[in-house]
C-alpha positions in Angstrom: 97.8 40.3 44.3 99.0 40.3 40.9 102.7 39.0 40.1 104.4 40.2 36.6 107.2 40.3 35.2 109.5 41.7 32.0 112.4 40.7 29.6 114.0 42.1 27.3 114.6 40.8 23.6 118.0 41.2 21.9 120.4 42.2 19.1 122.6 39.5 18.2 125.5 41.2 17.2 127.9 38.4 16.4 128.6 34.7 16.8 125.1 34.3 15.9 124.7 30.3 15.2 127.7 29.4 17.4 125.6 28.9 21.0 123.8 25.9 18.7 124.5 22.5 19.6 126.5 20.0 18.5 128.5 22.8 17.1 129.0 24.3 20.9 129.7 21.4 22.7 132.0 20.2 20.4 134.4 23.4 19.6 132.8 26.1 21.9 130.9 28.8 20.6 131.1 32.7 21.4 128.3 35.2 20.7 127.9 39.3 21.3 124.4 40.2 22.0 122.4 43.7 23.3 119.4 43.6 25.0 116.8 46.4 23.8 113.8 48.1 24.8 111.5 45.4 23.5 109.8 43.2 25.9 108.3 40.1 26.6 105.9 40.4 29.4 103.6 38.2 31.7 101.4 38.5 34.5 99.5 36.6 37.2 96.2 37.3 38.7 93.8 35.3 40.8 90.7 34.7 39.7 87.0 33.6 41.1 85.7 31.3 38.7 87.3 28.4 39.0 90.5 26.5 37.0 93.2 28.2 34.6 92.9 31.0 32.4 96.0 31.3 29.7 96.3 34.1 26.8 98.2 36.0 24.8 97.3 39.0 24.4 99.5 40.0 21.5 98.0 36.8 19.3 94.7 37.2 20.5 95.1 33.2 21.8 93.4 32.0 24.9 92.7 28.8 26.4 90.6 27.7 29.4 91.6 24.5 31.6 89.9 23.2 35.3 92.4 22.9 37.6 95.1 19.8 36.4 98.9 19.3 36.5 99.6 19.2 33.8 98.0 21.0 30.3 98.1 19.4 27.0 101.2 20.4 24.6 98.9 20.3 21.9 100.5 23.4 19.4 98.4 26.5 20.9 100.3 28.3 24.2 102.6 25.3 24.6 105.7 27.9 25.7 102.9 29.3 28.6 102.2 25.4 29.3 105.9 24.5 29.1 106.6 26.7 32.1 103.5 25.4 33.8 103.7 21.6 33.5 107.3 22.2 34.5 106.7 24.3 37.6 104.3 22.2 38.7 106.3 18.8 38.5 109.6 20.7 40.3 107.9 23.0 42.9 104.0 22.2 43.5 101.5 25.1 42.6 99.0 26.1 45.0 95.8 25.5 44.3 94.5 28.7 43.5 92.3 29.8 40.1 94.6 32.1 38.1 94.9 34.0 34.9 98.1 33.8 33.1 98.6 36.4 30.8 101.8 37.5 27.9 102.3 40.3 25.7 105.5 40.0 23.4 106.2 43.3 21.6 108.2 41.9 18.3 106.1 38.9 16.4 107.0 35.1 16.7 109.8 34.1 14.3 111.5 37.7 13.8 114.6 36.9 14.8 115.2 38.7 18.2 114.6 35.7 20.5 111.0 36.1 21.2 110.2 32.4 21.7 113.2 32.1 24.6 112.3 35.5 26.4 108.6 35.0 26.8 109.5 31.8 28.6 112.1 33.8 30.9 109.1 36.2 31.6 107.0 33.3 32.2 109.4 31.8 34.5 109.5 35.3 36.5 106.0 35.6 36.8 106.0 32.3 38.8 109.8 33.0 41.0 107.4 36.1 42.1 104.5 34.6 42.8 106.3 31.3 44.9 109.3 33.2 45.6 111.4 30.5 44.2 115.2 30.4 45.2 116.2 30.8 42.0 119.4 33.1 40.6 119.7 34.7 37.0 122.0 31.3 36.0 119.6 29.1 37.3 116.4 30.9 35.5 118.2 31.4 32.1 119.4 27.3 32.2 115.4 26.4 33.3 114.4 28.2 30.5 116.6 26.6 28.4 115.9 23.1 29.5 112.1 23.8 29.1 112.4 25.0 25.6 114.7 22.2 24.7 114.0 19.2 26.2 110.8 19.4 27.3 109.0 20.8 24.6 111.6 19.4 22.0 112.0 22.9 20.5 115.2 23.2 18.5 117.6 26.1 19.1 120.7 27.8 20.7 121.1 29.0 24.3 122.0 33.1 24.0 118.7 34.0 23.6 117.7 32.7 27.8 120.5 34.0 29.0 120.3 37.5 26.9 116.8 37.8 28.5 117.7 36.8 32.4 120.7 38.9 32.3 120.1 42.0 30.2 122.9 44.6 29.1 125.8 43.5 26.4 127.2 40.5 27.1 129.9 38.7 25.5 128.7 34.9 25.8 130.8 31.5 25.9 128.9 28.2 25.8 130.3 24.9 26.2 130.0 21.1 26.6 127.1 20.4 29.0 125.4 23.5 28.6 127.9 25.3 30.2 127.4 29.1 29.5 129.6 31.7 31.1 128.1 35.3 30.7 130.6 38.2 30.4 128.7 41.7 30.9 131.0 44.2 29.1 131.6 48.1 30.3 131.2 49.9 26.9 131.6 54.0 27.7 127.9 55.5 27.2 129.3 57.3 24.7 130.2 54.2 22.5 126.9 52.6 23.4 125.5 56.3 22.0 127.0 56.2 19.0 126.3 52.4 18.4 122.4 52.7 19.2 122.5 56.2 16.8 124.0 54.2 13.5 122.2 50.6 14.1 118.7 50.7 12.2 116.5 47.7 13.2 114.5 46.7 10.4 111.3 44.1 10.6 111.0 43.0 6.8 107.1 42.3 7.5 108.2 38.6 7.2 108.5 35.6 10.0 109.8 32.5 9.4 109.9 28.8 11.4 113.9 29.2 12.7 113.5 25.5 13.6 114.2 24.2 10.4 117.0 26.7 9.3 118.6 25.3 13.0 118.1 22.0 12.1 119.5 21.9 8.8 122.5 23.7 10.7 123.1 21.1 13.3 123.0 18.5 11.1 125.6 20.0 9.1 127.9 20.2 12.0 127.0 16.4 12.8 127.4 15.3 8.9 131.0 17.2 9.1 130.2 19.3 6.5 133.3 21.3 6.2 131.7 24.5 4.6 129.4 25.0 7.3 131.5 24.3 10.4 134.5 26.7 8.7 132.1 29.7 8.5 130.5 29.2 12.3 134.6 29.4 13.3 134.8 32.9 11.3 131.3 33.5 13.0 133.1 33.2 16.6 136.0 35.3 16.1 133.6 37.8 14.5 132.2 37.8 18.4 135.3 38.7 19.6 136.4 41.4 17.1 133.3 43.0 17.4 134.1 42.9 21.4 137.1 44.4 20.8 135.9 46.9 18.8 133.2 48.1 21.4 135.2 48.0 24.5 137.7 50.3 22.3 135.7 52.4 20.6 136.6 51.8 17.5 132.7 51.9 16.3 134.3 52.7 12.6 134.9 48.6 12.7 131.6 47.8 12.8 130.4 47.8 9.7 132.7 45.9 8.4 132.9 43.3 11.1 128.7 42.9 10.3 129.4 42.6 7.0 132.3 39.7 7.7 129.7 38.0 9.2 126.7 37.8 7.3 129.1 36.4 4.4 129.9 33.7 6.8 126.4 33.3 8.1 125.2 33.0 4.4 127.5 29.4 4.5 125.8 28.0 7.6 122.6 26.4 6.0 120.6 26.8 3.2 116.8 29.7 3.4 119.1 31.8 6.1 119.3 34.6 3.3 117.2 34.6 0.1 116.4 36.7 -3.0 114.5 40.0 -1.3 117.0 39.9 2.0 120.2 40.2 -0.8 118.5 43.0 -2.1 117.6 44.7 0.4 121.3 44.3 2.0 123.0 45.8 -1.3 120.2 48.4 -1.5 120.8 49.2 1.9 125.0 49.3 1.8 124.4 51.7 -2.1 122.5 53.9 0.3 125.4 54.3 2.7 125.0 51.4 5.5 128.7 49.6 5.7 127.1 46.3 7.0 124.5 44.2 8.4 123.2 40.8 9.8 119.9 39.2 9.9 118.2 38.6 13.7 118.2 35.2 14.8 118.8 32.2 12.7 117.7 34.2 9.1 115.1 33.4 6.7 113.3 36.9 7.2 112.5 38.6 10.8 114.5 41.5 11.4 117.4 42.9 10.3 120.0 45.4 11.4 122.6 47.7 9.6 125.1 50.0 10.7 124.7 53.5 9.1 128.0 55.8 10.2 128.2 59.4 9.3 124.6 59.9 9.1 123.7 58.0 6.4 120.8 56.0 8.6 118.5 58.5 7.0 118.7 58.0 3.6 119.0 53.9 4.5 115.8 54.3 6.3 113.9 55.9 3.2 116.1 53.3 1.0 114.1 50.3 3.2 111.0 51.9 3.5 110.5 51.3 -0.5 110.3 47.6 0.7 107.5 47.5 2.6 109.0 46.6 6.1 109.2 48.7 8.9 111.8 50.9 10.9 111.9 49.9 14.8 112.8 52.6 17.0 114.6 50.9 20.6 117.2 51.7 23.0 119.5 49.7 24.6 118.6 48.7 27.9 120.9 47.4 30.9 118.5 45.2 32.4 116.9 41.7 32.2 114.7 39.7 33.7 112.5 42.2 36.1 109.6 41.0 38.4 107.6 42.4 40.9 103.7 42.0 42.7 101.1 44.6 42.5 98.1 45.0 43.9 
């Protein structure tokens, strides 16, 4: 038997930066997100020789282990050995000779929550393969936890629950990682015309989000009034752009992306740099009438809404910069598992 599993990555759309602690537990953040047809993926498969096979497959990383409870967090797979030292110390694994293996299709660091969806996938692969009682609330907030606190991993809490639940959601997150997830009914047509005019853009660059996060939370824990004004604007960005989405007026959009990258700009320093501004004005000349970085900035992706047809002459605009246009469709679903033979 083999157990696998799926999860899609995400658009953040807006709020992007308020799901961050302290900033959440102290004023409650709101965040829009879209799950697309990107995936993180994982699969388990017994094995005959004995111990514990673990690769990715997309980074050509693999690591070999005899059978122990817990694998060293030593910098290579440690999101793979997260899950695993965790599952083990909670539930007990069997003790069977297995091959883990993941396949992410965005790179690490791109900004559409890559890190915190692999470990959802993860985390499926083993509720398949021990049929763990375990609901999309509870996987999301054990994905979290791992990320977080047991591998020390800084960071906000969208991306987990973007991955378990799938769809657009409209996000609120609260003192002690309280997250209530609002799954919003946006006519097809809407969600049509959205996917049509948004162009997802990898700039060819990662970056270590980490430190961008950091810098943020301390801001918010040092007062700084700058910072902690523009994550405010940042939420009620999340719930224009809601508002704009469940109405259909799609003619907002732009503008609401563009309210918000200002803002985001005013979060912490490296979230935008020289070749990001110029690609966002070449971008807007071209037609585009706004856009946000993925993820906590610094490089990664990047999306912009092109109305009227004008994502055509963006795309050939961007493609004098070296990155690369990402085709995707929205997709309704998260977390998927199932066992093959």
């Amino acid at each position: 038997m083999i157990y696998r599993s799926k999860a899609p990555l995400r658009l953040g759309l807006a709020g992007g930066g308020t799901d961050v602690s302290p900033y959440s537990d102290e004023f409650g953040g709101a965040i829009l997100n879209a799950t697309i047809s990107l995936f993180a993926a994982a699969s388990i498969e017994p094995i005959e020789e004995n111990g514990i096979i673990i690769q990715a497959l997309d980074r050509k990383e693999e690591q070999r282990f005899e059978w122990m409870n817990q694998l060293p967090i030593d910098g290579t797979l440690d999101l793979v050995k997260g899950v695993y030292n965790r599952i083990q110390k909670d539930y007990g694994l069997p003790l069977t000779n297995f091959r883990l293996s993941t396949f992410v299709d965005a790179p690490a660091g791109s900004g559409l929550g890559t890190s915190s969806t692999l470990v959802v996938a993860i985390i499926g692969a083993f509720v398949e393969m021990l049929k763990l009682p375990l609901g999309d609330y509870d996987i999301a907030h054990y994905a979290y936890d791992i990320e977080r606190n047991d591998l020390g991993l800084a960071g906000g809490k969208q991306d987990q629950y973007a991955a378990t639940f799938g769809g657009v959601n409209f996000m609120e997150f609260y003192d002690g990682d309280k997250v209530i997830v609002n799954p919003l009914r946006i006519r097809q047509e809407y969600l049509n015309e959205l996917e049509n005019n948004l162009v997802l853009y990898y700039t060819s660059s990662s970056r270590e989000s980490a430190t961008i996060i950091k810098e943020q939370q301390k801001n918010v824990t040092e007062k700084d009034a700058k910072s902690i004004e523009a994550m405010h604007h940042l939420k009620e960005q999340s719930r224009m752009m809601k508002e704009a989405l469940l109405k259909g007026r799609l003619h907002e959009i732009g503008e609401i992306l563009d309210y918000g990258f200002e803002q985001k700009r005013k979060m912490a320093h490296n979230i935008s740099n020289s070749l990001i501004e110029e690609m966002y004005s070449a971008a807007k000349k071209a037609g585009a009438t706004g856009g946000k970085i993925s993820g906590a900035g610094g490089g990664g992706f990047m999306t912009f809404y092109c109305p009227d047809n004008t994502r055509y002459k963006v795309i050939d605009t961007l493609n004098t910069f070296g990155g690369v246009i990402r085709p995707y469709q929205f997709t309704l679903h998260g977390l998927t598992t199932w066992t093959t033979l």
